[in-house]
C-alpha positions in Angstrom: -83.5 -117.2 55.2 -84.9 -118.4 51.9 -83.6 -120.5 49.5 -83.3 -119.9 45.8 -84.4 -122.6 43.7 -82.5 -123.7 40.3 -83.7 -124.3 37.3 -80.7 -126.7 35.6 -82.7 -128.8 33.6 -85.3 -128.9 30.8 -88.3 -131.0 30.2 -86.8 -132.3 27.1 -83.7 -134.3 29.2 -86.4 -136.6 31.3 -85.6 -138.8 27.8 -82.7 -140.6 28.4 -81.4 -138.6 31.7 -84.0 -139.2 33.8 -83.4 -140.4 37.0 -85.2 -143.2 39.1 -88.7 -142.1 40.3 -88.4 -138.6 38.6 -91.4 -138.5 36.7 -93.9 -141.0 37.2 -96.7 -141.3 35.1 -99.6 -139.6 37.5 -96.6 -136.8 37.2 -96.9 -136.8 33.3 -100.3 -137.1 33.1 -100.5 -133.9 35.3 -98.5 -132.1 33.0 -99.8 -133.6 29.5 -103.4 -132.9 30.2 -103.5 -129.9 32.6 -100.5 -127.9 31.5 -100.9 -128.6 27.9 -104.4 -126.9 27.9 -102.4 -123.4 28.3 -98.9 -124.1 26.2 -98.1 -125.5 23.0 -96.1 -128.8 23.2 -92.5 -127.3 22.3 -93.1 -124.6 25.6 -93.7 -128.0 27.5 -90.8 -129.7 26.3 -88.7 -126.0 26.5 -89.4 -125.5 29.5 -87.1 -126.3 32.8 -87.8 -128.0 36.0 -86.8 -127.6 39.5 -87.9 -130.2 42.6 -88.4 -129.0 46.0 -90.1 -130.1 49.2 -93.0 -127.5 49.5 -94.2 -129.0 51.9 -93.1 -128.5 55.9 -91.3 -130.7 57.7 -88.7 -133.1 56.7 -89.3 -136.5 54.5 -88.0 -139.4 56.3 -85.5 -142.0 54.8 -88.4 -144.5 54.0 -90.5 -142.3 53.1 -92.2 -142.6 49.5 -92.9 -139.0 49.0 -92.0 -137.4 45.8 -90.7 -134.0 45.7 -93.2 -131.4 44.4 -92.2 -129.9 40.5 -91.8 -126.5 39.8 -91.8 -125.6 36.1 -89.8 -122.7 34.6 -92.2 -121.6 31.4 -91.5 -119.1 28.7 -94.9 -118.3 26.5 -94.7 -117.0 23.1 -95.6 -113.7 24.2 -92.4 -113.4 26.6 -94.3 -113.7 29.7 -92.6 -116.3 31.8 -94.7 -118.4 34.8 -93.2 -121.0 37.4 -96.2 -123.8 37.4 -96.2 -125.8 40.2 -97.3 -129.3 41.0 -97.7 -130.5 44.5 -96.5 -134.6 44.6 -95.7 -134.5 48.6 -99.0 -133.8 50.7 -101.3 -136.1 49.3 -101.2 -139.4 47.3 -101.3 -138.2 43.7 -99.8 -135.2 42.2 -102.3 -132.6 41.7 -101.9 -128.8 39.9 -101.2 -126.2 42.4 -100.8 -123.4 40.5 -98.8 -120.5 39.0 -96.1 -118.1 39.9 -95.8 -114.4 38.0 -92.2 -114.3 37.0 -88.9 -116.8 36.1 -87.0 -116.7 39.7 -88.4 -118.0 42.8 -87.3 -118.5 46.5 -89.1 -120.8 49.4 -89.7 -118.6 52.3 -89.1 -119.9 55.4 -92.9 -118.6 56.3 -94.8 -121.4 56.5 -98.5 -121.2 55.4 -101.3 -124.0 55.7 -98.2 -126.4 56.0 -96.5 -125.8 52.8 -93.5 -122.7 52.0 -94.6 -119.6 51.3 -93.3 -118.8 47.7 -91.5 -115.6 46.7 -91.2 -114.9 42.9 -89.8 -112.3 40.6 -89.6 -110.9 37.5 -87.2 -107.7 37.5 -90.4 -105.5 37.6 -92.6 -107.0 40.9 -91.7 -109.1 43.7 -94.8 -111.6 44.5 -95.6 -113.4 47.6 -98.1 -116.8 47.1 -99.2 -118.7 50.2 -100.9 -121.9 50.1 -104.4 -121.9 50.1 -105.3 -125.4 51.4 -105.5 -126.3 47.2 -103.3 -124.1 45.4 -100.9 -121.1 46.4 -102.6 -117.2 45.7 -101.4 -114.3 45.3 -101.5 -112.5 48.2 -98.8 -109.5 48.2 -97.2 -108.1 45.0 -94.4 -105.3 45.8 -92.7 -103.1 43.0 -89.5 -103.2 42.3 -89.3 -99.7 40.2 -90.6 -97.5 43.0 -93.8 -97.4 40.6 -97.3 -97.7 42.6 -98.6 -101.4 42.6 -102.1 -101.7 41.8 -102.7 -105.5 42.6 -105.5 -105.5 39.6 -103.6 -104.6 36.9 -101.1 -107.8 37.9 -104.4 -109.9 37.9 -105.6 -108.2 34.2 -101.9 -109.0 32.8 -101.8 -112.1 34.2 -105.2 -113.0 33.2 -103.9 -113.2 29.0 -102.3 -116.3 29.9 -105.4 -118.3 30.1 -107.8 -118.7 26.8 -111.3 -119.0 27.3 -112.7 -121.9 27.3 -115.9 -124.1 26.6 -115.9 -125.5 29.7 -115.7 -122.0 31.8 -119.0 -121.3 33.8 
């Protein structure tokens, strides 16, 4: 059984809605200086957010975990990503990632301790696992009947990042 995970919110409503603990500043400072590097600052505030436990295992009552973020984005171009940052397994949030597509599900497959991930976009289904550091890709299935070639998901998916003066 997996469970859809909802999108109800946007970035812009952490102003004066935002509830106790719900985005610390090592949370911010994940999104202002990572995220911010691949989306102008109106995508950032556009875009809507989703908490989740990706991680396995229930959080105790007294525990001080965070929930880990998952990001809903919309790029000028029309492609959308689900960006996700990890807040739960370790003691600062730290980039984990991004999903192809604007619907996701947690899998009840667990992978290196966390949910598998299952996104969509209408065209592909796309499975991510958890990698130790951030989820991969590891299974794209079409949704069309149309032959998947896993390389032309990579070169499409590829556009979204710009090069930049620090790449090797």
């Amino acid at each position: 059984m997996s469970d859809a995970v909802q999108f109800n919110r946007s970035v812009a409503s952490w102003g004066a809605n935002i509830l106790k603990d719900e985005i610390p500043d090592d949370v911010g400072y994940v999104i202002s200086t990572i995220l911010s590097l691949y989306y102008p600052v109106n995508a950032l505030m556009g875009a809507k957010f989703s908490y989740s436990r990706l991680g396995e295992g229930q959080v105790s009552a007294t525990s001080h975990e965070m929930p880990d973020l998952l990001l809903q984005m919309r790029e000028a171009g029309g492609d959308e990503y689900i960006e996700v940052i990890l807040c739960s397994t370790v003691c600062y949030p730290f980039y984990a990632g991004h999903l192809f597509g604007n619907d996701v599900e947690l899998s009840d497959d667990i992978v290196n301790g966390h949910h598998v991930l299952i996104s969509s976009n209408g065209k592909y289904r796309y499975r991510y696992e958890f990698d130790g550091s951030k989820y991969s890709l590891t299974e794209v299935q079409s949704l069309t009947g149309e032959v998947t070639n896993i390389a032309n998901v990579w070169r499409v998916g590829a556009k979204r990042y710009p090069q930049s003066k620090f790449a090797a």
